[in-house]
CHARMM-style PDB file with segment names, atoms N, HN, CA, C and O in Angstrom:
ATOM      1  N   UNK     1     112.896 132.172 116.890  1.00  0.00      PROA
ATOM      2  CA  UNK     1     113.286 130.923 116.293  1.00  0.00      PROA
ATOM      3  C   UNK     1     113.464 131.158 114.787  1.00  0.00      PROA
ATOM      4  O   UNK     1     112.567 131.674 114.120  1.00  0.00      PROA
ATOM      5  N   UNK     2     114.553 130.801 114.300  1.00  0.00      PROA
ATOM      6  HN  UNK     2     115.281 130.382 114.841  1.00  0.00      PROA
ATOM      7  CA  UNK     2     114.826 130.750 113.175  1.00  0.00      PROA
ATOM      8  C   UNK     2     115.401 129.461 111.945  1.00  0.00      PROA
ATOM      9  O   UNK     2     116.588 129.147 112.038  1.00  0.00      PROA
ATOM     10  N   UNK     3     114.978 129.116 111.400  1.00  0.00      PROA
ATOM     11  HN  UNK     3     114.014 129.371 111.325  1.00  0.00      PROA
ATOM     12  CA  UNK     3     115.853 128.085 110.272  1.00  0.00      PROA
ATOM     13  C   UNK     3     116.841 127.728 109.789  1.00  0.00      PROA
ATOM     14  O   UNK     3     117.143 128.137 108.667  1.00  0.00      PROA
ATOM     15  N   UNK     4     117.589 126.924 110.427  1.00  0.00      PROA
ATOM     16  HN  UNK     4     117.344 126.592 111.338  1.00  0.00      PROA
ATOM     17  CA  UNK     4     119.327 127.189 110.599  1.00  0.00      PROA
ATOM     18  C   UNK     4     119.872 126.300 109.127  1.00  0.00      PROA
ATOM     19  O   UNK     4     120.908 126.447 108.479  1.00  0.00      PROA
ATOM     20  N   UNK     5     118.974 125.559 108.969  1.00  0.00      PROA
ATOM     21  HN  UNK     5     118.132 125.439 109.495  1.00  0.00      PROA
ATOM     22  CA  UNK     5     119.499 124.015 108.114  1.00  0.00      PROA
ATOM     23  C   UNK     5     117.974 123.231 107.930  1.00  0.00      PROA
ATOM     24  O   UNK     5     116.973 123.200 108.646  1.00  0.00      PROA
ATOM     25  N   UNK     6     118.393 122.478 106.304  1.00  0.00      PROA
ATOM     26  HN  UNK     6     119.206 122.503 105.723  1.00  0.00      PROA
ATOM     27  CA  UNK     6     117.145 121.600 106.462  1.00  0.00      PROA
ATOM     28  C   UNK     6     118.188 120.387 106.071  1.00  0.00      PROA
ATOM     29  O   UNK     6     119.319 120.405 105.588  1.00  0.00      PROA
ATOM     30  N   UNK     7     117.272 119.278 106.511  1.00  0.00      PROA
ATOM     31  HN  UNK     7     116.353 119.263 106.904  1.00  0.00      PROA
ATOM     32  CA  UNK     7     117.837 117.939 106.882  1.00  0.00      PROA
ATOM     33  C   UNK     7     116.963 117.037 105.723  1.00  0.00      PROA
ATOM     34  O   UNK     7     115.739 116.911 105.769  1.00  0.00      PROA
ATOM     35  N   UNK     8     117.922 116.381 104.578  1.00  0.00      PROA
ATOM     36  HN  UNK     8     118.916 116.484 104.541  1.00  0.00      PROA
ATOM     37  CA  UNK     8     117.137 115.995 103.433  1.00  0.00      PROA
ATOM     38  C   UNK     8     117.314 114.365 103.446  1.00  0.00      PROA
ATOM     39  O   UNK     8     116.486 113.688 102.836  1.00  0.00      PROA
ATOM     40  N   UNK     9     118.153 113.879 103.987  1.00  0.00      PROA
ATOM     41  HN  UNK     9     118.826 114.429 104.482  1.00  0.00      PROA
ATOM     42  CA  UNK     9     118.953 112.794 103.439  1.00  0.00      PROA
ATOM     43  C   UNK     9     118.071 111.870 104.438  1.00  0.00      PROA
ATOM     44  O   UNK     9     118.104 112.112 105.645  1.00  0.00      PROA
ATOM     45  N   UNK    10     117.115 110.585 103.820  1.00  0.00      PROA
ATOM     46  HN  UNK    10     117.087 110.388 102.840  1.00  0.00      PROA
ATOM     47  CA  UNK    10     116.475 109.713 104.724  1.00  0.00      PROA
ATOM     48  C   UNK    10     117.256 108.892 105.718  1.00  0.00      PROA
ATOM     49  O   UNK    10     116.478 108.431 106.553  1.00  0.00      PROA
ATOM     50  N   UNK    11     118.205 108.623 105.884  1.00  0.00      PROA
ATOM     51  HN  UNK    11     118.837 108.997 105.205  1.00  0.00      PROA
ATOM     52  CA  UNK    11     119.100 107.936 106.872  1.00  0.00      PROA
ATOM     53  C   UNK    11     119.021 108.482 107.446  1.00  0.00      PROA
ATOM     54  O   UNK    11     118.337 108.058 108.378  1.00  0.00      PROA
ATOM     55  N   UNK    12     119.586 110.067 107.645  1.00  0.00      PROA
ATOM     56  HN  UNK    12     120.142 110.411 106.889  1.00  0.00      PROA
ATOM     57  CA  UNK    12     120.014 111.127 108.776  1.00  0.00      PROA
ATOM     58  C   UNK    12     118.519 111.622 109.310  1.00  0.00      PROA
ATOM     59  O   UNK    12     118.513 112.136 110.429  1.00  0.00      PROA
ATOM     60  N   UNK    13     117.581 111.540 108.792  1.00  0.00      PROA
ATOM     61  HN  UNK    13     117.586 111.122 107.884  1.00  0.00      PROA
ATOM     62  CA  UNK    13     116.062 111.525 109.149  1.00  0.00      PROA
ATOM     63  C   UNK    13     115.654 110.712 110.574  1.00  0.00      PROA
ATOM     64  O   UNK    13     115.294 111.193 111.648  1.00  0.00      PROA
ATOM     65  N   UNK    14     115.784 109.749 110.307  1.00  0.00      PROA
ATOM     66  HN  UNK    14     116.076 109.359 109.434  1.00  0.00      PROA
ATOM     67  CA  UNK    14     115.174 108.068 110.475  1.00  0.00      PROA
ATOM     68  C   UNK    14     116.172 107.890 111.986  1.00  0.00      PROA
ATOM     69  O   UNK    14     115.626 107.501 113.019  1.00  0.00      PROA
ATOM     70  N   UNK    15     117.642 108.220 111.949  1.00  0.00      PROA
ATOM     71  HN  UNK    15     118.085 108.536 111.110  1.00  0.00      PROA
ATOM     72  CA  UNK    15     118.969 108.610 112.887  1.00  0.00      PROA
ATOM     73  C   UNK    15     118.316 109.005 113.781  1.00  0.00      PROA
ATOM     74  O   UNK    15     118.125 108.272 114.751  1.00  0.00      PROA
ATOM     75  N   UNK    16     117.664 110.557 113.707  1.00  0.00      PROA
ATOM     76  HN  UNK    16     117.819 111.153 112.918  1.00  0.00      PROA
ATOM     77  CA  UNK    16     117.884 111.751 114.511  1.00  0.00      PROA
ATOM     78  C   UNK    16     116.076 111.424 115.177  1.00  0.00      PROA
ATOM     79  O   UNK    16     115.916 111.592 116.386  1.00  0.00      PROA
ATOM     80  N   UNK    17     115.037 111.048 114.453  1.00  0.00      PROA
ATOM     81  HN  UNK    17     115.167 110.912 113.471  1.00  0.00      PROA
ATOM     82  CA  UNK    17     113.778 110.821 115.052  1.00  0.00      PROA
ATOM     83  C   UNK    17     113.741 109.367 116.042  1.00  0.00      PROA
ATOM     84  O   UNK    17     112.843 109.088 116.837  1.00  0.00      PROA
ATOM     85  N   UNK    18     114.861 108.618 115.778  1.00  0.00      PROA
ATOM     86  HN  UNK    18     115.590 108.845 115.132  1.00  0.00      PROA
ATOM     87  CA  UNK    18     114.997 107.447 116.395  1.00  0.00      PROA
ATOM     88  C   UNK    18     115.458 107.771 117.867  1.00  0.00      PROA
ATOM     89  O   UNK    18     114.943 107.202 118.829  1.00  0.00      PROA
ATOM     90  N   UNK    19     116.609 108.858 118.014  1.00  0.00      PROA
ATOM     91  HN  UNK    19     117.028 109.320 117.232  1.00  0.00      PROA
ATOM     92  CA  UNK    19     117.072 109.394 119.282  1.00  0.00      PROA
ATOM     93  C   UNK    19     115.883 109.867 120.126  1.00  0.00      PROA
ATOM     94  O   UNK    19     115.641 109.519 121.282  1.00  0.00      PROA
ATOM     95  N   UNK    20     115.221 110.666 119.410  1.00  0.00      PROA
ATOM     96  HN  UNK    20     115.417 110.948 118.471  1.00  0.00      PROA
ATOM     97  CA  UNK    20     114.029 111.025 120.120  1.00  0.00      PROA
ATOM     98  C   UNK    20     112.728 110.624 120.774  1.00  0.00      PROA
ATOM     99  O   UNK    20     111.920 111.214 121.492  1.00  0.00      PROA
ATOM    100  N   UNK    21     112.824 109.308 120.225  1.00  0.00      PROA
ATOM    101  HN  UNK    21     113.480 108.830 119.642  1.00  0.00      PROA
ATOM    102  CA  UNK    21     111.905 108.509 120.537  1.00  0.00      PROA
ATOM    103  C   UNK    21     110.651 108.665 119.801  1.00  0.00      PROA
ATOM    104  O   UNK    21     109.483 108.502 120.155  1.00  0.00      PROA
ATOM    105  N   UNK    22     111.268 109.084 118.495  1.00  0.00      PROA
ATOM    106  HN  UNK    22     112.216 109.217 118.207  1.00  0.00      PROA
ATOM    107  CA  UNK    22     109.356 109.575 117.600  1.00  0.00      PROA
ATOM    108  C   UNK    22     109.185 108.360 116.686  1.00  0.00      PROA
ATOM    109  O   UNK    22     109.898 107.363 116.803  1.00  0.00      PROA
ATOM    110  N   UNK    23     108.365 108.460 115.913  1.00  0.00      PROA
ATOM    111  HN  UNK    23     107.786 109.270 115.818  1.00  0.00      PROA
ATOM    112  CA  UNK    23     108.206 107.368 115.277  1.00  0.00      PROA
ATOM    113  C   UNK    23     109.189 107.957 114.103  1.00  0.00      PROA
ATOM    114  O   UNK    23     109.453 109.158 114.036  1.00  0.00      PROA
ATOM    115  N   UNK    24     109.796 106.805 113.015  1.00  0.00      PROA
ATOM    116  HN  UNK    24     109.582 105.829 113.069  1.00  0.00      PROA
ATOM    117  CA  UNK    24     110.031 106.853 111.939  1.00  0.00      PROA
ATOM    118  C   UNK    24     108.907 106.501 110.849  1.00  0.00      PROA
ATOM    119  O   UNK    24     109.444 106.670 109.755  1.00  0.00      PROA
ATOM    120  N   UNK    25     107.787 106.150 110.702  1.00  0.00      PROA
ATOM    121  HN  UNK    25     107.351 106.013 111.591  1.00  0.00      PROA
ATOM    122  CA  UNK    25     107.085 105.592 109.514  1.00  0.00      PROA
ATOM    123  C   UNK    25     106.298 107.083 110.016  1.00  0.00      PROA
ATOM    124  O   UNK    25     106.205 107.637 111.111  1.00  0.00      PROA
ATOM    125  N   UNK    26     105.745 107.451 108.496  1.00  0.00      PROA
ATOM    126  HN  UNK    26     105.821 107.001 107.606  1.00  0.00      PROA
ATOM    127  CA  UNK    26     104.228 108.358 108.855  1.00  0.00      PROA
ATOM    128  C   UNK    26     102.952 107.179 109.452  1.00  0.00      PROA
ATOM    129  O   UNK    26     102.957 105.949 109.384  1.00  0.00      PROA
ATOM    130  N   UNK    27     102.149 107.910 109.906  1.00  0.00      PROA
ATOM    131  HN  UNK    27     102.145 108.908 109.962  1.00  0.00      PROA
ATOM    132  CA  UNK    27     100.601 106.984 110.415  1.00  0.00      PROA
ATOM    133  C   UNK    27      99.987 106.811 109.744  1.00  0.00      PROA
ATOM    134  O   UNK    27     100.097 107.483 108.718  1.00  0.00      PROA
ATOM    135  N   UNK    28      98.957 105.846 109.826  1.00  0.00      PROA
ATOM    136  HN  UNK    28      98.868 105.300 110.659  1.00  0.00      PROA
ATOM    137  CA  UNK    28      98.407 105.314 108.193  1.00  0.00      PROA
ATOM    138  C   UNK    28      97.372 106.285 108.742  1.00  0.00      PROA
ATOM    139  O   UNK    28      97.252 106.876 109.814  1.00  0.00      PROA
ATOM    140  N   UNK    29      96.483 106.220 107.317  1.00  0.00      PROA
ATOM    141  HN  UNK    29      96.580 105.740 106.445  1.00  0.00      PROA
ATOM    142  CA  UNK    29      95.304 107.080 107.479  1.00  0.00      PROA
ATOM    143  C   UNK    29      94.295 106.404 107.827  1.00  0.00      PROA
ATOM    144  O   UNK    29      94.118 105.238 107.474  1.00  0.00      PROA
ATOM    145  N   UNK    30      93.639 106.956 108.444  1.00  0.00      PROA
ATOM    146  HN  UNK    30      93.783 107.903 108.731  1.00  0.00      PROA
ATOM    147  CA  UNK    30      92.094 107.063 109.269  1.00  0.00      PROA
ATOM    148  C   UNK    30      91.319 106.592 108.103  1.00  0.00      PROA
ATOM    149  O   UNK    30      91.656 106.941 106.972  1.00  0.00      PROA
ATOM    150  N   UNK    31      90.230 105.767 108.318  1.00  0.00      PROA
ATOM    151  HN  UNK    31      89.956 105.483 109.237  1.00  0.00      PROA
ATOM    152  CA  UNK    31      89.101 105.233 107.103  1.00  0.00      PROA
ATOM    153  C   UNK    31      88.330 106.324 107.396  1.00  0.00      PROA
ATOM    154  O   UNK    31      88.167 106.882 108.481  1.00  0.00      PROA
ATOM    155  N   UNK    32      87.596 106.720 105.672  1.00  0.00      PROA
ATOM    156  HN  UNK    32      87.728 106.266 104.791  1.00  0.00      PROA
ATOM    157  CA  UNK    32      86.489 107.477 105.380  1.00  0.00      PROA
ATOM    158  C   UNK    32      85.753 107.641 106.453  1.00  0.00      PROA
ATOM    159  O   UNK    32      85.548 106.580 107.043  1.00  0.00      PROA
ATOM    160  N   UNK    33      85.058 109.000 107.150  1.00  0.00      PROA
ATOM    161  HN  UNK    33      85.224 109.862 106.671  1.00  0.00      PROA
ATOM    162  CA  UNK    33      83.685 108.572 107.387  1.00  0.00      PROA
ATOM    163  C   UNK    33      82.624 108.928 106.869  1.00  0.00      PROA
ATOM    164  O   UNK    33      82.501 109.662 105.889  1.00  0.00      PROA
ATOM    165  N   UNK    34      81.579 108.299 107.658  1.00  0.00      PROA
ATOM    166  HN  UNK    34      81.679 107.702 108.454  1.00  0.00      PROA
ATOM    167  CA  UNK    34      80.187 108.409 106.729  1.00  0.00      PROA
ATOM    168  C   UNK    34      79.481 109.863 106.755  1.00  0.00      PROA
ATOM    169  O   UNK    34      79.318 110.584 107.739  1.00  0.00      PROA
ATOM    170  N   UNK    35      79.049 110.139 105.212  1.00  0.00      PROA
ATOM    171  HN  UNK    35      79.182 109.553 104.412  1.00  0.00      PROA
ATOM    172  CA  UNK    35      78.917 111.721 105.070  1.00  0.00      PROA
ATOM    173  C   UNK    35      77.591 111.734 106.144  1.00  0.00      PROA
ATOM    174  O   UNK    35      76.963 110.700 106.368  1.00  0.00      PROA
ATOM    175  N   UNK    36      77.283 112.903 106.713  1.00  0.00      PROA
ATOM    176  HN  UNK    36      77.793 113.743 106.531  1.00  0.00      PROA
ATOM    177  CA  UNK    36      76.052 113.582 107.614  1.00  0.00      PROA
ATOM    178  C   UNK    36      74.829 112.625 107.216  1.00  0.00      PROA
ATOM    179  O   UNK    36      75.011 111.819 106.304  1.00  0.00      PROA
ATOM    180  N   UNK    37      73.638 112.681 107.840  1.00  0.00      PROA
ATOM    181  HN  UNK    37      73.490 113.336 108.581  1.00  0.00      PROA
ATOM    182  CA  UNK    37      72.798 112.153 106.942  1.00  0.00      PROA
ATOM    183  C   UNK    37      72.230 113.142 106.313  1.00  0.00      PROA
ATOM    184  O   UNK    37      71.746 112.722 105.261  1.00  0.00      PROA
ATOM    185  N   UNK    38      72.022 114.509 106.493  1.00  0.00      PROA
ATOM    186  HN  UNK    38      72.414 114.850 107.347  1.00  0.00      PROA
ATOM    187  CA  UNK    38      71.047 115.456 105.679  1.00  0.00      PROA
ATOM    188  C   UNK    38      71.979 115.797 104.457  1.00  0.00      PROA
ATOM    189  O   UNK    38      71.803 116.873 103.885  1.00  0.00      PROA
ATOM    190  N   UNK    39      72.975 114.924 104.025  1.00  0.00      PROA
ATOM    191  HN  UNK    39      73.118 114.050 104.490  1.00  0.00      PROA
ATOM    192  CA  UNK    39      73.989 115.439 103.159  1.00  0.00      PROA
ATOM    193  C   UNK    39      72.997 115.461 101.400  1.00  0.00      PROA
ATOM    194  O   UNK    39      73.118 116.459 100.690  1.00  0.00      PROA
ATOM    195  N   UNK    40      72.452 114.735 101.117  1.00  0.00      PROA
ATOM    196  HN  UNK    40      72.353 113.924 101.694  1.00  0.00      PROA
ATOM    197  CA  UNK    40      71.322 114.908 100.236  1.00  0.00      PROA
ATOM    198  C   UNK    40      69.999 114.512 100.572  1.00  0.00      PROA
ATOM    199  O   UNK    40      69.353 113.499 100.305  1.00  0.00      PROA
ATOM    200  N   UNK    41      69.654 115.896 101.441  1.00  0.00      PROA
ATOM    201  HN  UNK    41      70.178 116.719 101.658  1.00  0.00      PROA
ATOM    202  CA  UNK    41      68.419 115.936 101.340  1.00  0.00      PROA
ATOM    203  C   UNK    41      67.217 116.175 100.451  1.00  0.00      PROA
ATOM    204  O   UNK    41      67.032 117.295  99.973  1.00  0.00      PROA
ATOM    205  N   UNK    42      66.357 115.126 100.200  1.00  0.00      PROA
ATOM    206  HN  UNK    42      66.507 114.217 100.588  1.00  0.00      PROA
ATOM    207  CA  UNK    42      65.975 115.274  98.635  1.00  0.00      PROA
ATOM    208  C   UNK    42      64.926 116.580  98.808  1.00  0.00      PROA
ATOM    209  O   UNK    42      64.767 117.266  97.798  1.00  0.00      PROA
ATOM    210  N   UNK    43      64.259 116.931  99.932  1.00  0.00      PROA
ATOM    211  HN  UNK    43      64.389 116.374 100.752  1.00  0.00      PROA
ATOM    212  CA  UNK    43      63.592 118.290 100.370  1.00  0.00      PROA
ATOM    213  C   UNK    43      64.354 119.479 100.118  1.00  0.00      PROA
ATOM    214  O   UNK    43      63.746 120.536  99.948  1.00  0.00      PROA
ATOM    215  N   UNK    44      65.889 119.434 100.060  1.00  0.00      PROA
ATOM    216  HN  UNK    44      66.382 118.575 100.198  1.00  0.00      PROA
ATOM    217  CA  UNK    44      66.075 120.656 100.295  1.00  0.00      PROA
ATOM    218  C   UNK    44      66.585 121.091  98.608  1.00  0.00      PROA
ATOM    219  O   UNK    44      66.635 122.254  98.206  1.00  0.00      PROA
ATOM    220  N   UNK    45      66.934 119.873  97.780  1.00  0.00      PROA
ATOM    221  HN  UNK    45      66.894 118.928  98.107  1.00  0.00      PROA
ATOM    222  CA  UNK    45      66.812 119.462  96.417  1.00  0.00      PROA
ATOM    223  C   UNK    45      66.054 119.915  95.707  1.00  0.00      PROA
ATOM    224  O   UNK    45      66.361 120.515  94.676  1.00  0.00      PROA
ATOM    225  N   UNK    46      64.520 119.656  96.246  1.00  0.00      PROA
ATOM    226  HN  UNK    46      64.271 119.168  97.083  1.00  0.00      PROA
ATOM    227  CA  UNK    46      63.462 120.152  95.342  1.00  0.00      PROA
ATOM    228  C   UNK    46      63.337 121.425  95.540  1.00  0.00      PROA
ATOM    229  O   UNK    46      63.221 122.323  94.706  1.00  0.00      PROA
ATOM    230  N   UNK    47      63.371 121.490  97.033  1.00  0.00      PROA
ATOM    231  HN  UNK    47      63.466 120.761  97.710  1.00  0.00      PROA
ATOM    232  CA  UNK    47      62.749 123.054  97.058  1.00  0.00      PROA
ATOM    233  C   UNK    47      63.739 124.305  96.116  1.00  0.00      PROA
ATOM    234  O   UNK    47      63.387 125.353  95.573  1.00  0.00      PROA
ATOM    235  N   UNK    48      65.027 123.662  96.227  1.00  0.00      PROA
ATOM    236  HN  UNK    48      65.313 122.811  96.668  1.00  0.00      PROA
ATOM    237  CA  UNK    48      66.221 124.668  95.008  1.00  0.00      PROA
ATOM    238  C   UNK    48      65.737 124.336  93.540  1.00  0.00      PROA
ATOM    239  O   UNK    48      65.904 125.119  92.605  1.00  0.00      PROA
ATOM    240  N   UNK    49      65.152 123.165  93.427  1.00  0.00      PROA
ATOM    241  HN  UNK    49      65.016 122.529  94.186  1.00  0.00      PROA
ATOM    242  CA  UNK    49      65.214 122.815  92.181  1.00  0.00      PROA
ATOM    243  C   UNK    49      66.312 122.236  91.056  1.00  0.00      PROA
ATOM    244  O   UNK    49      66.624 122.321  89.869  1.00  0.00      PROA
ATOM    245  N   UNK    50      66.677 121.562  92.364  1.00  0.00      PROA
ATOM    246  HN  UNK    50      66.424 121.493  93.329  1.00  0.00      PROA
ATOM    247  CA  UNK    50      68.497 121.354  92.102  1.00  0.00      PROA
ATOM    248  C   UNK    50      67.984 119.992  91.376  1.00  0.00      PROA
ATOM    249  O   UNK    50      68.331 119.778  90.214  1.00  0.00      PROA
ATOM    250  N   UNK    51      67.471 119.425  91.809  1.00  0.00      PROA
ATOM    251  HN  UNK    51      67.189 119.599  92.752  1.00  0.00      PROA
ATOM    252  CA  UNK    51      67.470 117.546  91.723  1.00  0.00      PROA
ATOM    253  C   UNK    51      67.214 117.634  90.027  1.00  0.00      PROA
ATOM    254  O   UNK    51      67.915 116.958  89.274  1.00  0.00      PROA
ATOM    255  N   UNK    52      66.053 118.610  89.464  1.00  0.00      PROA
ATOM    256  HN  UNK    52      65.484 119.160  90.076  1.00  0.00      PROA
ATOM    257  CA  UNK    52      66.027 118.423  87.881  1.00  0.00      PROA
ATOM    258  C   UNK    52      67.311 118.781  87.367  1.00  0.00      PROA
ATOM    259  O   UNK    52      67.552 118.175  86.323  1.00  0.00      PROA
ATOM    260  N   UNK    53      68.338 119.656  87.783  1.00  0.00      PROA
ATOM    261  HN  UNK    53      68.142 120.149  88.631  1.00  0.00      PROA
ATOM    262  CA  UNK    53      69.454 120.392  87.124  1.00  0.00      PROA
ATOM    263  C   UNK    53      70.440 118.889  87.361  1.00  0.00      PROA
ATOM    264  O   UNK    53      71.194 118.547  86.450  1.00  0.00      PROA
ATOM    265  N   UNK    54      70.375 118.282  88.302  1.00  0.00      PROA
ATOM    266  HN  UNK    54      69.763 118.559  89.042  1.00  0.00      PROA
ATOM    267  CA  UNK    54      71.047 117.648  88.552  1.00  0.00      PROA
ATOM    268  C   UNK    54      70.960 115.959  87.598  1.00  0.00      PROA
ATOM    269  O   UNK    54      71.888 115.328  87.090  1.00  0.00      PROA
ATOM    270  N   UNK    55      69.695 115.681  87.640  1.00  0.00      PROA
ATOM    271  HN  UNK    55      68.942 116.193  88.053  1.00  0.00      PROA
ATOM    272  CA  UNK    55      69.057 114.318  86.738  1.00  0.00      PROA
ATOM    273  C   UNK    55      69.460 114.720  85.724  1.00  0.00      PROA
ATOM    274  O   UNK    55      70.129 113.803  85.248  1.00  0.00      PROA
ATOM    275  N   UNK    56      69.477 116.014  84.710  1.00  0.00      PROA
ATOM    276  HN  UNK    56      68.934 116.759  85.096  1.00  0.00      PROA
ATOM    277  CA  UNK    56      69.647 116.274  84.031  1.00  0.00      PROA
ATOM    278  C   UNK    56      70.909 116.123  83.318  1.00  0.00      PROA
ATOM    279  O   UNK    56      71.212 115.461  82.325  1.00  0.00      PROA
ATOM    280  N   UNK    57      71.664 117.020  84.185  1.00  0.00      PROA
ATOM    281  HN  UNK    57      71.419 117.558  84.991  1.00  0.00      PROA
ATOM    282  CA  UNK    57      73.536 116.941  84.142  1.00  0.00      PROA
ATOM    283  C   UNK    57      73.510 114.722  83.908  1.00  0.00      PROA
ATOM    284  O   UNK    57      74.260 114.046  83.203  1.00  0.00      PROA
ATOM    285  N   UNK    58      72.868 114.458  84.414  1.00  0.00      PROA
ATOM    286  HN  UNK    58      72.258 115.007  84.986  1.00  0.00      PROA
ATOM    287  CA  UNK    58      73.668 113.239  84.920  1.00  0.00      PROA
ATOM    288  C   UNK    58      73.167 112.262  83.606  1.00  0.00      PROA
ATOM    289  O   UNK    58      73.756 111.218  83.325  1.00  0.00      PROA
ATOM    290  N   UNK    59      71.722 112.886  82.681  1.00  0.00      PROA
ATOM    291  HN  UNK    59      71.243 113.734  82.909  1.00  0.00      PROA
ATOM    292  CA  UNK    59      71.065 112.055  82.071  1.00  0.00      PROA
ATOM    293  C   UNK    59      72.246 112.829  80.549  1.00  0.00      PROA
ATOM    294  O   UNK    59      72.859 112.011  79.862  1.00  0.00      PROA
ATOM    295  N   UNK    60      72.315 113.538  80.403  1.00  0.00      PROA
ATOM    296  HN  UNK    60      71.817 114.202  80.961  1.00  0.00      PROA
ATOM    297  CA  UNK    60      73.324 114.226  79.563  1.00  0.00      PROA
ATOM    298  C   UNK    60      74.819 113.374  79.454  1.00  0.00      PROA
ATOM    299  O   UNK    60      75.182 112.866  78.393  1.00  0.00      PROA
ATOM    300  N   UNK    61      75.429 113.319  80.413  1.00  0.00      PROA
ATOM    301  HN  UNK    61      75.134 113.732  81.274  1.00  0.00      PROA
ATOM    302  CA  UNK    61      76.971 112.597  80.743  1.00  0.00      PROA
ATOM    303  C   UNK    61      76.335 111.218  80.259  1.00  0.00      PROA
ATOM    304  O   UNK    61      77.022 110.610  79.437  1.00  0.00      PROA
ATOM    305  N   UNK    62      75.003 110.565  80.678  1.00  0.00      PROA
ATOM    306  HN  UNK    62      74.445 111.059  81.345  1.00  0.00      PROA
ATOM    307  CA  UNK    62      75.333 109.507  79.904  1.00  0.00      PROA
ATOM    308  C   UNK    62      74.807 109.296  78.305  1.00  0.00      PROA
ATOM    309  O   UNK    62      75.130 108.243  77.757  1.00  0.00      PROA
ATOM    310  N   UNK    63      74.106 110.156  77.650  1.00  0.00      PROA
ATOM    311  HN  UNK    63      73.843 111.012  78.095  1.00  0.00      PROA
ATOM    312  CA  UNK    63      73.814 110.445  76.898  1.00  0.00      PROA
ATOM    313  C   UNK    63      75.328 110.862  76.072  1.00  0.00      PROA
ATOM    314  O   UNK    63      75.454 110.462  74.915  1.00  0.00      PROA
ATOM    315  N   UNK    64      76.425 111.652  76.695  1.00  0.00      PROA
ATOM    316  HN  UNK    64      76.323 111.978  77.635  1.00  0.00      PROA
ATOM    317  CA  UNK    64      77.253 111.939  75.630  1.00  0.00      PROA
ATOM    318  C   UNK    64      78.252 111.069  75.827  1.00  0.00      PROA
ATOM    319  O   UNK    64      79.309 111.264  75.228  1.00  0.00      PROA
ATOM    320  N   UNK    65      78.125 110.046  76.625  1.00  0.00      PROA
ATOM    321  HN  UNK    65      77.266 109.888  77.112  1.00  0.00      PROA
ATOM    322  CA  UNK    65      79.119 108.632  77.221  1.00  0.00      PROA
ATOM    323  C   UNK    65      78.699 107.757  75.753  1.00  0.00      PROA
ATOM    324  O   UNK    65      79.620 107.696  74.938  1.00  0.00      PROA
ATOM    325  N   UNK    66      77.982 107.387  75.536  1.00  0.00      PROA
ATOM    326  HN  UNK    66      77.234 107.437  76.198  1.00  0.00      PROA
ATOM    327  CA  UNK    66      77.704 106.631  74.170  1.00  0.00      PROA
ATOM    328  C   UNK    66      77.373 107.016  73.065  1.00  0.00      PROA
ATOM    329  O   UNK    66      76.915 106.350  72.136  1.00  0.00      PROA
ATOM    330  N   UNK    67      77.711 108.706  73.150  1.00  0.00      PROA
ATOM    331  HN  UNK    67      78.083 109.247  73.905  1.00  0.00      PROA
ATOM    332  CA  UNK    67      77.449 108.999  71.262  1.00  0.00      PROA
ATOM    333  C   UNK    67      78.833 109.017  71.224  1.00  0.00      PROA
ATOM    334  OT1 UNK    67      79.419 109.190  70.155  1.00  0.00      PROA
TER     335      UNK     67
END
């Protein structure tokens, strides 16, 4: 199989997917879902020692948000 032609023009699009019986619109998107629950686990936080690096980062951003 090879690439003979590409087909740019939205009329001739909308034409040729209509013969076929496909849809013309794209599908809307799917809603978010909800992250894992172990997604912040505050155990696995401490034990890295992430959660101070992290309070930190976050106490900083707002610290340099109002100077």
């Amino acid at each position: 199989m090879r690439i003979v032609a590409f087909i740019e023009e939205p009329e001739t699009i909308t034409k040729i997917l209509s013969c076929i019986n496909e849809p013309t619109l794209p599908p809307r998107p799917s809603p978010a879902r909800d992250p894992p629950e172990d997604y912040l686990d505050q155990s696995i936080l401490e034990d890295n020692n992430l959660l101070n690096e992290i309070n930190e980062f976050e106490g900083d951003k707002i610290q340099n948000h109002w100077n």
